[in-house]
ZAKOLZA-860430 format. One record per residue (C-alpha): residue number from 1; x, y, z. Coordinates in steps of 0.2 Angstrom, whole numbers, m for minus. Layout:
BEGIN
   pos      xx      yy      zz
   NUM       X       Y       Z
...
// end
This chain:
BEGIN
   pos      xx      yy      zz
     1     340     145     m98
     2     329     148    m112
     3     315     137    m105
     4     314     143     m90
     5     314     160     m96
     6     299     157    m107
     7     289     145     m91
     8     292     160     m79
     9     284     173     m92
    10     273     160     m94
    11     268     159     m76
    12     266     177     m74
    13     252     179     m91
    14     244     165     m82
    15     244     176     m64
    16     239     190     m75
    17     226     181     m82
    18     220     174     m66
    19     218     192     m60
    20     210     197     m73
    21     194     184     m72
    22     193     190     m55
    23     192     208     m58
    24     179     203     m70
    25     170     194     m57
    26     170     211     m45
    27     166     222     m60
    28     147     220     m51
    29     152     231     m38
    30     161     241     m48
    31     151     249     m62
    32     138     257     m48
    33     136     276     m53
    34     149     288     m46
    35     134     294     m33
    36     129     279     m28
    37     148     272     m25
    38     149     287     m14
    39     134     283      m4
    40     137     265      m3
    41     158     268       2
    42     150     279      15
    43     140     266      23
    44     155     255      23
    45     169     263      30
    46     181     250      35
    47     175     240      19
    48     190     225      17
    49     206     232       7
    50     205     225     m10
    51     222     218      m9
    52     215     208       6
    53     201     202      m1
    54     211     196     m17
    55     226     185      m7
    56     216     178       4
    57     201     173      m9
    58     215     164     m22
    59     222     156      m5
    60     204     149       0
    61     200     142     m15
    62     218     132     m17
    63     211     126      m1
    64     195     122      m9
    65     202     113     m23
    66     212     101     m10
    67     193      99      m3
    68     186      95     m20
    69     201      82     m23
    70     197      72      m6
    71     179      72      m9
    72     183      63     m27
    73     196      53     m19
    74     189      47      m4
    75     169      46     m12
    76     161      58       1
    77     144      64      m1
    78     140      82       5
    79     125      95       4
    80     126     112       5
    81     111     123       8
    82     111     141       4
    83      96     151      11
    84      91     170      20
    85      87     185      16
    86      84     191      m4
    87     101     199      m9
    88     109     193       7
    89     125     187      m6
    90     120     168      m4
    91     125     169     m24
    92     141     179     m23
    93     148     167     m12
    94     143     151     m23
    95     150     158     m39
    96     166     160     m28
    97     166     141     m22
    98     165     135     m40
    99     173     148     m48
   100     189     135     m51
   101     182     116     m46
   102     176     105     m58
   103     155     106     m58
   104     155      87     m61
   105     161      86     m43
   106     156     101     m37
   107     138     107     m43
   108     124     121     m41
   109     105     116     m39
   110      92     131     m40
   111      77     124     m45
   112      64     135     m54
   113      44     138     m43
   114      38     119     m44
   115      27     112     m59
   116       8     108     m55
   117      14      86     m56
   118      27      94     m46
   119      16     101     m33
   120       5      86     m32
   121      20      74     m27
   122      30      73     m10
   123      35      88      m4
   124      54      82      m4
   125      53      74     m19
   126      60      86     m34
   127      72      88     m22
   128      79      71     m20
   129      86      68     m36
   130      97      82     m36
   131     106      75     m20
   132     124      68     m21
   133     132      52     m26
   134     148      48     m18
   135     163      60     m23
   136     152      73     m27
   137     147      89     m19
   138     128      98     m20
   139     126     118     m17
   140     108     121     m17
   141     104     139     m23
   142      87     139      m9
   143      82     122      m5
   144      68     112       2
   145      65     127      15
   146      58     136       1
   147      42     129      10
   148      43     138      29
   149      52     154      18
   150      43     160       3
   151      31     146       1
   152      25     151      19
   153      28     173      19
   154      18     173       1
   155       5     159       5
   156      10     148      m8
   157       8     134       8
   158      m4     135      21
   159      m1     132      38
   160      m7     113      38
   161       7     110      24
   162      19     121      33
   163      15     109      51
   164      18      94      41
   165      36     101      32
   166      42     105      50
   167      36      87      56
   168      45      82      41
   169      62      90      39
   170      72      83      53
   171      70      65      48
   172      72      68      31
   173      89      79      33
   174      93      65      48
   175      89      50      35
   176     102      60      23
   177     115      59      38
   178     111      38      41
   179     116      36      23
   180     132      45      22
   181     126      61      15
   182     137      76      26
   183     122      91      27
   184     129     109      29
   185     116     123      32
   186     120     142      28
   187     109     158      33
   188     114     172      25
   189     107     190      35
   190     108     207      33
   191      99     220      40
   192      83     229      33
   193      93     244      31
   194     106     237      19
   195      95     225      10
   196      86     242       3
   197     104     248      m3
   198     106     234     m13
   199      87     234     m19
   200      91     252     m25
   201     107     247     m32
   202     100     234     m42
   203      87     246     m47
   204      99     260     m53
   205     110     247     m63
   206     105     240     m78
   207     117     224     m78
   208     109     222     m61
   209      89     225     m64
   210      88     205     m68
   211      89     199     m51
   212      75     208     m45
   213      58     198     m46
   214      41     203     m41
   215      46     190     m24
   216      62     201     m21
   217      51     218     m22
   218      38     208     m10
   219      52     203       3
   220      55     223       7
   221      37     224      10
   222      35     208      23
   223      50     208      29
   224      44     205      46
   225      35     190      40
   226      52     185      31
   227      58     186      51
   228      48     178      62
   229      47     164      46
   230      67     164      48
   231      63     163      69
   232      51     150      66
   233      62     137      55
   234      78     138      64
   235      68     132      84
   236      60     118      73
   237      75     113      62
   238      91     117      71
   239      96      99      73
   240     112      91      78
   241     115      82      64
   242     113      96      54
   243     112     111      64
   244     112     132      55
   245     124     142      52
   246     123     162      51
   247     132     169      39
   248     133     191      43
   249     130     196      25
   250     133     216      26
   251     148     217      21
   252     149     203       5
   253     168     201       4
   254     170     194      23
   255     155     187      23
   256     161     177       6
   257     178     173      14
   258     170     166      32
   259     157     158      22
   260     173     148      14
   261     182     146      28
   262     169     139      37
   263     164     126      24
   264     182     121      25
   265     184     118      44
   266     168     107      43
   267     178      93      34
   268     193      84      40
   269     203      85      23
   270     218      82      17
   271     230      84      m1
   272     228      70      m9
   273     243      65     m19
   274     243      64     m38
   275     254      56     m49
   276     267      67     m60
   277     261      73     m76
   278     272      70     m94
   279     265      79    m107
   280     265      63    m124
   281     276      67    m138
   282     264      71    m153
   283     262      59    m165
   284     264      63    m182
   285     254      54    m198
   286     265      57    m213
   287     248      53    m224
   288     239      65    m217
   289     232      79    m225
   290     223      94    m214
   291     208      99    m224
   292     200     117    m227
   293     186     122    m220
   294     176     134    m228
   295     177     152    m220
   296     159     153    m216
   297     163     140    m202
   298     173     154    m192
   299     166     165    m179
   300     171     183    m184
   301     186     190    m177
   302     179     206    m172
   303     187     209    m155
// end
């Protein structure tokens, strides 16, 4: 009776605490000045109810864990691409993808502007190490079409290189498919209208100010060159074996679940079975002595 006293207030600190990391994971949107709250809450009116948002987040990522377990079980390869627009919530919804999987079988790629030996090799090649072995999972954080986005917009790339990239890509992504490797492709848009909140959001709050780059700041001013850019790559790379996905990114919680929800229906999944779990006796060593360490060792118990 005892015991399952003390597992059932164990199970509720563990809920608690479960709750807890993510409120700490929304405290983002939740530290925004009073006047800037009341503007952005008036721009959103029928903004998800958090309690919504909360069951069915948990609920999507036991579902994800299930999808994580088949992919190490069954040694499936898959890509993930994450591209659009600047502050389109591409990273919101990858911190909520990994927030409970293990990052040796699920793991995040974003890979810093490209070396000078870097930009002297094949275009795809600081890319292809990165791609999976069997029972993993890749998120790429932007991906190889950096070249037709960014690279393009800010003339990183001229237009010969940018030719030859969308020459390239659907083989390349195709050759990924032959060799087992499942290719998912996510856009993230918003409109011009709320990108500019969120610019000014990050502006006005200083946990925030480090997302914005001198690229991010460029993007409000081209962003009609971010478009037809956008226009351009999805008529030359929307191919079968890997076709796009638009992900409506106004309102970041639903876009994070639908983004979830989709990954999920892409993959034939299933519970894989695990044996039961018997926590060993510990074993005692009569001889052994624990030694002291020296209190300089300890971090200080400040909090």
């Amino acid at each position: 009776m005892s015991f399952d006293k003390d597992a059932q207030d164990w199970l509720e600190a563990e809920l608690a605490d479960t709750l807890d990391e993510e409120w700490e994971i929304e405290l983002e949107d939740s530290i925004l000045s009073r006047e800037i709250k009341k503007i952005y809450q008036k721009e959103h009116p029928d903004m998800l109810p958090r309690s919504v948002y909360f069951r069915e987040l948990l609920r999507l990522q036991a579902e994800l864990i299930k999808f994580h377990d088949w992919v190490q079980a069954t040694g499936q390869k898959v890509v993930v691409l994450f591209e659009g627009r600047d502050s389109a919530g591409k990273g919101g919804v990858i911190k909520r993808i990994t927030q409970r999987l293990n990052p040796r079988v699920v793991r995040v790629v974003a890979l810093p502007a490209p070396s000078d030996r870097e930009k002297s090799q094949w275009y795809f090649q600081r890319y292809v190490p990165h791609l999976p072995a069997a029972g993993e999972v890749v998120l790429f954080d932007r991906s190889w079409y950096n070249r037709s986005g960014v690279e393009r917009v800010m003339g990183f790339a001229d237009e010969d290189q940018v030719e030859q990239f969308f020459q390239d890509v659907p083989e390349f992504e195709r050759m990924l498919v032959r060799s087992g490797i499942k290719v998912v492709k996510y856009w993230f848009s918003i409109t011009d209208e709320e990108q500019q909140m969120r610019f000014l959001m990050r502006i006005h709050d200083p946990m925030k100010q480090w997302k914005l780059s001198p690229m991010d700041l460029q993007s409000r001013i081209r962003w009609e060159d971010y478009t037809k850019a956008k226009e351009d790559t999805f008529f030359r790379t929307n191919i079968p074996e890997a076709p796009w996905y638009i992900v409506e990114g106004n309102d970041k919680k639903r876009a994070r679940l639908n983004c979830i929800d989709h990954l999920l229906s892409m993959f034939d999944y299933y519970e894989i079975p695990h044996d039961e779990i018997h926590l060993p006796e510990r074993v005692y060593n009569k001889d052994y002595e624990r030694a002291v360490l020296p209190p300089e060792l300890y971090v200080p118990k400040k909090y």
